[in-house]
N, C-alpha and C positions, 0 to 999 in steps of 0.2 A: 439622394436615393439610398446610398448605404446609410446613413441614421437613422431613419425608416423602415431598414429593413432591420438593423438592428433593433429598436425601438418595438417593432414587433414582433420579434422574435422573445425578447426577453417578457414580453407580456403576455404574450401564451407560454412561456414557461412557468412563470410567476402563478396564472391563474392555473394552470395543469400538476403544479408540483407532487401533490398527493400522489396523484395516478401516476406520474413518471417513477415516485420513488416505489412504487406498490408494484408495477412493472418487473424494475428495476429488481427488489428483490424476491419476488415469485422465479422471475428467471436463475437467480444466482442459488437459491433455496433448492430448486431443481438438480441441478447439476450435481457431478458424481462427482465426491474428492477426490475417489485417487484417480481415476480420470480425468480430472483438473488436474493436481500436481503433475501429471504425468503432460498433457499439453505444455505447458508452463516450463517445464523442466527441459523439454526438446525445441520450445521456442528460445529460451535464454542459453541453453546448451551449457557451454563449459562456465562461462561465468560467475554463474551461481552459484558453482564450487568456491571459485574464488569468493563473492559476498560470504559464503560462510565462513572459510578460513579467515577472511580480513576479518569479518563479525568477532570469531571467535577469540583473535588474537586481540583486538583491539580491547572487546571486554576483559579479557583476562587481566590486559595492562592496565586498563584502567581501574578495573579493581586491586589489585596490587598497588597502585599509587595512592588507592582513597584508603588502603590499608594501611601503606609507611607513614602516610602523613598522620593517622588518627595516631600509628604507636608512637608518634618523635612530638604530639602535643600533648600526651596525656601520662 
């Protein structure tokens, strides 16, 4: 019974795809940014601070590393 139902599930996905994706962004295309960010921002809360801080330091380093390495082979 579950392979069947997945079986059909995945085949009206398959033949709907179009209109799922066309849905999909007429709804997102709607929506107000900063009232998005703003949802978004009070759903993840403090976290997000963190993704940025970890974001920003991680790139920092890693840019600095693809830096030393370029000046100690050239």
């Amino acid at each position: 019974m579950d392979d069947r139902l997945i079986d059909l599930t995945v085949s009206v996905a398959e033949q709907n795809r179009q209109q799922v994706a066309d849905i999909i962004a007429q709804t997102i295309a709607s929506w107000d940014p900063d009232a998005t960010v703003e949802r978004i921002e009070l759903a993840v809360g403090r976290d997000l601070q963190f993704v940025r801080i970890n974001g920003t330091l991680v790139g920092g380093l890693v840019g600095l590393l693809i830096y030393t390495v370029y000046r100690f082979w050239h």
